[in-house]
C-alpha positions as CSV (number, residue, x, y, z in Angstrom):
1,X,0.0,0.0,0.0
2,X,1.0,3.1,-0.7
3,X,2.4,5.6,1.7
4,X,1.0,8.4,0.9
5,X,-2.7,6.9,0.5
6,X,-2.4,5.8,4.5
7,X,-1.3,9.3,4.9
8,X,-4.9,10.8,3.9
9,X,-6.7,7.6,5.5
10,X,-5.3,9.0,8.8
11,X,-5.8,12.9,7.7
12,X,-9.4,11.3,6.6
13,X,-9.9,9.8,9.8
14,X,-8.6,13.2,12.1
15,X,-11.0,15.3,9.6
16,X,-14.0,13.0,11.0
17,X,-12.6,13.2,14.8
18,X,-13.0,17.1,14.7
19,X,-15.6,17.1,11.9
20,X,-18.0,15.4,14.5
21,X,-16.6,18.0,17.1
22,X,-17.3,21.1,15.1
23,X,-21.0,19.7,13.9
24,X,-21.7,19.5,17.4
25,X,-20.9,23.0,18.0
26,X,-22.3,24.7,15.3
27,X,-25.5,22.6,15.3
28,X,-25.0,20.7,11.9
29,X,-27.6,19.0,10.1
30,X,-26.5,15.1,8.5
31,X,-27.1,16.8,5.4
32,X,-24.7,19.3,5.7
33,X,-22.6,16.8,7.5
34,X,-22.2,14.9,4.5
35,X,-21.6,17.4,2.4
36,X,-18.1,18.5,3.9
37,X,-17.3,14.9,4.0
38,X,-18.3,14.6,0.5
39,X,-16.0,17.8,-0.5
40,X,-13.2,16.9,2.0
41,X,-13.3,13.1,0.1
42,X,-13.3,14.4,-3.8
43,X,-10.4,17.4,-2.4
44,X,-8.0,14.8,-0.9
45,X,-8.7,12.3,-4.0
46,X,-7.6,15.4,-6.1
47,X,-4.5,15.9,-4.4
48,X,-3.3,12.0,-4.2
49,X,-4.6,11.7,-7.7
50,X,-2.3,14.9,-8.9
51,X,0.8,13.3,-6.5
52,X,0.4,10.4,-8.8
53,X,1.0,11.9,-12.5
């Protein structure tokens, strides 16, 4: 496996720790929950995808 892919698993899985934190905070719906997962998931596929070429 690549190392810079269980780089952004980890980054992936601290973005969801404090993701969770913030939504509690500022009262976030699951809809706008899963869109910021959804951008942070196509943003971080962008960069490994560019680290790649």
């Amino acid at each position: 496996m690549d190392g810079g892919l269980i780089l952004l698993i980890f980054l992936a899985l601290l973005f969801a720790w404090g993701l969770n934190r913030v939504r509690r905070a500022f009262r976030l719906g699951p809809v706008g929950y899963a869109g910021v997962v959804i951008v942070f998931v196509l943003v971080m596929l962008m960069l490994w995808g560019q680290t790649k070429i």
